[in-house]
N, C-alpha and C positions, 0 to 999 in steps of 0.2 A: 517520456511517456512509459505507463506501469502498464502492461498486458496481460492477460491470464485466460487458459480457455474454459470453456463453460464447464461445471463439474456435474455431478449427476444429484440432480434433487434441487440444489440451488435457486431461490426465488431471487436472492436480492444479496448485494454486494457491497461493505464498506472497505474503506480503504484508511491506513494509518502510516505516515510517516514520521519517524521522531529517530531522537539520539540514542534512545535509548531501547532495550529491549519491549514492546509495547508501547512506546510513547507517541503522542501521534499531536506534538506541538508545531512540529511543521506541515503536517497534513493531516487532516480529517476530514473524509465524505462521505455519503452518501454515494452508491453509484448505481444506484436502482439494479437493472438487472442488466447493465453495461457489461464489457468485459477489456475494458482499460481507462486510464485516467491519466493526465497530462499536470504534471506539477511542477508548478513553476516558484521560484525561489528560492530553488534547494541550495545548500553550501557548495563553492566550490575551492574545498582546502584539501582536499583528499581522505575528510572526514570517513568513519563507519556511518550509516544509514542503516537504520531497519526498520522494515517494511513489512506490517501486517495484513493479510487482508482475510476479513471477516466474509463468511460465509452464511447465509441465513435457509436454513435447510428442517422442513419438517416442525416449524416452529420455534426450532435453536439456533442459536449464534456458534458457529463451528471457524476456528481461525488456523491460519498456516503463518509461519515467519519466517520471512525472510530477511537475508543482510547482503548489504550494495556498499561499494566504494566511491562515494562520491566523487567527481571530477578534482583535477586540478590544476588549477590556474587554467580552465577552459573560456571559452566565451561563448 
């Protein structure tokens, strides 16, 4: 589970997980004006993850990035 707290201006929240810088072929949502998201079927090789998440503020898209170490060999 991806958590974040409310920023200031923020209507609406996407979320991006991938391999790669921006990539978001293991996750893309939508998360309306949530403030976490639960993804399931992430790698567990002890891959790099990074983790976008888009911010929708004032009529723009404003994004922060982040990078996560995926588990390994967890269950």
């Amino acid at each position: 589970t991806f958590t974040w707290t409310a920023g200031t201006g923020p209507t609406q929240y996407w979320l991006y997980v991938g391999r790669t810088v921006g990539g978001h072929e293991l996750y893309s949502k939508d998360q309306g004006s949530g403030l976490s998201a639960t993804v399931t079927g992430l790698p567990r090789d002890g891959s790099i993850l990074y983790v976008r998440l888009w911010s929708y503020v004032g009529g723009q898209w404003f994004w922060q990035d982040y990078i996560y170490t995926a588990c390994n060999g967890c269950q």
